[in-house]
Every structure is written in structure tokens, then in C-alpha cells.
C-alpha positions as CSV (number, residue, x, y, z in Angstrom):
1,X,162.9,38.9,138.9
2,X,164.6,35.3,138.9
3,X,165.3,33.0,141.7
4,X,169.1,31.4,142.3
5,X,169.7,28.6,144.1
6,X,173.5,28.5,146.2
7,X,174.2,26.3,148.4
8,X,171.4,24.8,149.1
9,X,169.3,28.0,149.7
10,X,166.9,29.3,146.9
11,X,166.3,33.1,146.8
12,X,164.4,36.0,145.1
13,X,167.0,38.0,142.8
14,X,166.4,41.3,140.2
15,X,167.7,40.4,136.6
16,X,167.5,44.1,136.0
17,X,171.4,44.2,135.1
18,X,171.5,41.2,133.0
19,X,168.1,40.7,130.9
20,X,169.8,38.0,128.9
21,X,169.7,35.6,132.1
22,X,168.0,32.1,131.4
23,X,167.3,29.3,133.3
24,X,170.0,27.4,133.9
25,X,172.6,30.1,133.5
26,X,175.2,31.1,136.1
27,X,175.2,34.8,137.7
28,X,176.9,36.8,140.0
29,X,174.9,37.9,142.6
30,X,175.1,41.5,145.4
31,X,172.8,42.3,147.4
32,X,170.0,40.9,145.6
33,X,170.7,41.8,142.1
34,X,172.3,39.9,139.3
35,X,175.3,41.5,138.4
36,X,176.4,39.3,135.9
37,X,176.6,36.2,133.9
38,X,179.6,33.3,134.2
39,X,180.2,30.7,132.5
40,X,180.2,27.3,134.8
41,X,184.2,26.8,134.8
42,X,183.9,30.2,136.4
43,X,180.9,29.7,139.0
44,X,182.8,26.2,140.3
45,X,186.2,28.4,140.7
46,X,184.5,31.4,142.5
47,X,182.5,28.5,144.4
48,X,185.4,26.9,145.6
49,X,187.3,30.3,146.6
50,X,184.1,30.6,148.5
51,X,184.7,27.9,150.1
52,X,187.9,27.8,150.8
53,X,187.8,31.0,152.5
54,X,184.9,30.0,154.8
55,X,182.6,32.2,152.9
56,X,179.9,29.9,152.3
57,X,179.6,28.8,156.1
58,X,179.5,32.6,157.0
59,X,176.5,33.4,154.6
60,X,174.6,29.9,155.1
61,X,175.2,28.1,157.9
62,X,177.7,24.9,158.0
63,X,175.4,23.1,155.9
64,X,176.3,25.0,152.6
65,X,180.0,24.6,153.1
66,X,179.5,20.7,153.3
């Protein structure tokens, strides 16, 4: 088990899927597994999508998005 941190919200997340995960590292995450590793050009492009598309709001409240 690891815990991520996205936007602004810290939660509980199995590694079982990628092992190789290390602090610091960026993952994918569904449904509470790690589903794989990114490097942090991707994370910041999939974070903005996120954004973009009001999916950051939807999951966490107006306070992510901002």
C-alpha cells in the first residue's frame, strides 16, 4: 500500500500492479489501485485534461480545480 496525494486530497492506494513505485513517482490511479507509472510531463498533461474537462471539481470539490 502507498498513499497519493491529487489535488489536495491524500489517499490510501494498492501498489499491487506496479511494485516498482517510489516515493515521489507519478501513477495512474482506478479505483484505488495503481495502475501505472508516468513520467511528470505526462501526469501535468493528464492533470490539465482533468481539468479542463471539469473532472477534478467533480471528484474533489471546487477546491482541487483551483
Amino acid at each position: 500500500m502507498g498513499r497519493v496525494q491529487f489535488g489536495g486530497i491524500v489517499r490510501p492506494v494498492a501498489l499491487d500492479f506496479v511494485p516498482e513505485a517510489a516515493v515521489g513517482d507519478y501513477v495512474i490511479v482506478h479505483v484505488g489501485f495503481a495502475i501505472s507509472r508516468v513520467d511528470a510531463e505526462e501526469a501535468e498533461r493528464t492533470y490539465k485534461l482533468l481539468e479542463e474537462m471539469g473532472g477534478l471539481e467533480e471528484e474533489f470539490g471546487p477546491e482541487a480545480a483551483s
